[in-house]
C-alpha positions in Angstrom: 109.8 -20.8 124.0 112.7 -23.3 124.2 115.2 -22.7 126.4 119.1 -24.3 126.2 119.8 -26.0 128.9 123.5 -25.4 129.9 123.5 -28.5 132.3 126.9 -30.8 131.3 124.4 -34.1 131.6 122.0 -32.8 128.9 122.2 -34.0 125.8 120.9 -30.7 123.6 123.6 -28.7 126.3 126.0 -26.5 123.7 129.1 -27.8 124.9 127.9 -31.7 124.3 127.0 -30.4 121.1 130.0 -28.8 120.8 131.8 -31.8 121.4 129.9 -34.1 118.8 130.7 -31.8 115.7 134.0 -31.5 116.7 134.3 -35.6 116.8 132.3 -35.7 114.0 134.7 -33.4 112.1 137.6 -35.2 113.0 135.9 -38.8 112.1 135.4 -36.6 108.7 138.8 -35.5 108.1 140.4 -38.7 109.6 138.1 -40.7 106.8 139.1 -38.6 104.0 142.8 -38.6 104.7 143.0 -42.2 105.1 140.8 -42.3 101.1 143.3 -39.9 99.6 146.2 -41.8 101.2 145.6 -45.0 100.5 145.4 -44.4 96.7 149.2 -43.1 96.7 148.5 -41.3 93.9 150.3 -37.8 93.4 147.7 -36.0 95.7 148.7 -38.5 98.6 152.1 -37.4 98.7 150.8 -33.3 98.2 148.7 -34.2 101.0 151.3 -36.1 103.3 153.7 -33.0 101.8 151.9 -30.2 103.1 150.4 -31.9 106.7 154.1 -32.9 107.4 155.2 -29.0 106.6 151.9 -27.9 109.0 153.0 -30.0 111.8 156.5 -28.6 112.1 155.6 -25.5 111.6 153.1 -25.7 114.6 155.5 -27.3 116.7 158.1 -24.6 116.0 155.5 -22.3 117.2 155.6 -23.0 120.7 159.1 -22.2 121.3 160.4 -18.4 120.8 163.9 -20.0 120.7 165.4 -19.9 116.9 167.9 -22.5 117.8 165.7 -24.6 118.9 163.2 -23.8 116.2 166.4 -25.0 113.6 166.7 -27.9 115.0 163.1 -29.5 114.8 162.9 -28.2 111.0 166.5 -29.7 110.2 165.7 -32.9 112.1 162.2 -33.2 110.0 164.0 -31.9 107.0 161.1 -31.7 104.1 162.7 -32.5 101.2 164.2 -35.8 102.5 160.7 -36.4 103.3 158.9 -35.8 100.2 161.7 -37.8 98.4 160.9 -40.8 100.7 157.1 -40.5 100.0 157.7 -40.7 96.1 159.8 -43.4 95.8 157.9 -45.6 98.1 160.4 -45.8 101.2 158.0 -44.0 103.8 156.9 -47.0 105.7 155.6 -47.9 109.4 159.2 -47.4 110.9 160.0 -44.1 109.4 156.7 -43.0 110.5 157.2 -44.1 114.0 160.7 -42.0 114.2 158.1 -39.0 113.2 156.2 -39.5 116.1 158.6 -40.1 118.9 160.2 -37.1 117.6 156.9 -34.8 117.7 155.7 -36.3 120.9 159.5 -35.7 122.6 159.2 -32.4 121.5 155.6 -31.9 123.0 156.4 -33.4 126.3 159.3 -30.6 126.4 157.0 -27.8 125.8 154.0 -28.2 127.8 152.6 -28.2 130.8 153.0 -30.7 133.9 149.2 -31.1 133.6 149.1 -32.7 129.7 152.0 -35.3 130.4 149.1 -37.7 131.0 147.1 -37.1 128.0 150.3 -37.1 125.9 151.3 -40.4 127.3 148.0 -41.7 126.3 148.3 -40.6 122.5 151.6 -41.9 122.3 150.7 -45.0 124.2 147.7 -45.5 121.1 150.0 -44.9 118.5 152.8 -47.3 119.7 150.2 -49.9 119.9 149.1 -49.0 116.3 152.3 -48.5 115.1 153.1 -52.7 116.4 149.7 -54.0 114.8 151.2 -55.4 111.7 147.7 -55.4 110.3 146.7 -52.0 110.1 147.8 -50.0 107.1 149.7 -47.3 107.3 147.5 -44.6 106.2 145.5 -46.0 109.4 147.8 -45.0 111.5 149.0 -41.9 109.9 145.4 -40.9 109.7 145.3 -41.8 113.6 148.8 -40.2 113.9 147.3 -36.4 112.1 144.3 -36.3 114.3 145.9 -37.1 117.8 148.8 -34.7 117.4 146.5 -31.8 116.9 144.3 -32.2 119.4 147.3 -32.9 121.6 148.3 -29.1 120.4 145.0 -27.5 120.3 145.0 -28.5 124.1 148.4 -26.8 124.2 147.0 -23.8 122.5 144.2 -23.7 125.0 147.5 -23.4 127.7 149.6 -21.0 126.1 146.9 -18.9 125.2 145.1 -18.9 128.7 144.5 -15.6 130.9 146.9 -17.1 133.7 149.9 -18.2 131.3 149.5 -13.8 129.7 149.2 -12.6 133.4 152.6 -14.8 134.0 154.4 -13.8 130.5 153.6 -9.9 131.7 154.9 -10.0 135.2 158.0 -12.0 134.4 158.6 -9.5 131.5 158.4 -6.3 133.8 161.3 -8.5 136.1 163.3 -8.1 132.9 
């Protein structure tokens, strides 16, 4: 009978395995974006539409605060940016407002311990953002796939057993 091997180094181990679909996924989804983007057709823009409306709304999410909450949705106000997808005047340097935004905003809300992770997304997408010769579904594509890892990772924080002990005890100080 085969047994799974749950050593990190092993190759058949589920967590390696784990870790190769999820890449493999993101590869996928990354490829596909980047197909339906760079025909700017009408389902480019649905598509840019809808992940721009699913990014704010998941950055809102980790803040309680309404105000705050207001002023991440007014700042990446969705009609401005649908008008700017159909009439051509997205571009490179609008795109790179949208990230310094989302990754200020990030930086804010996590943890101490994903400062250097975020640094090193950012870091990749400035350097993409400057390399005149990739497209710009490239680097939106690039853009999509770091930012969500970035807040799956913060998921994995706010959701963890030590961050619900805190929330409880400093609730009962209340």
């Amino acid at each position: 009978m085969y047994k799974m091997s749950r050593q990190s180094g092993d190759p058949d181990s589920p967590t390696i395995l784990r870790k190769q679909m999820s890449a493999a996924y993101r590869d996928a989804f990354r490829d596909k974006l980047e197909s339906v983007l760079k025909e700017q057709s009408e389902e480019s823009v649905t598509w840019m539409v809808n992940l721009h409306r699913e990014l704010i709304i998941r950055l809102c999410m980790f803040t309680k605060r309404e105000d705050l909450r207001d002023e991440i949705a007014e700042a990446c106000d969705p009609v401005i940016f649908k008008q700017l997808l159909e009439t051509g005047h997205y571009g490179v340097t609008e795109l790179n407002v949208l990230i310094e935004y989302v990754y200020m905003w990030l930086k804010k809300l996590c943890a101490p311990v994903r400062d250097d992770s975020l640094n090193l997304s950012l870091g990749v997408l400035r350097s993409m953002v400057r390399d005149s010769s990739l497209k710009l579904y490239t680097v939106i594509g690039e853009f999509v796939v770091r930012v969500h890892g970035d807040m799956d990772m913060m998921d994995v924080d706010y959701n963890s057993k030590m961050v619900q002990d805190l929330r409880k005890m400093l609730s009962k100080k209340k």
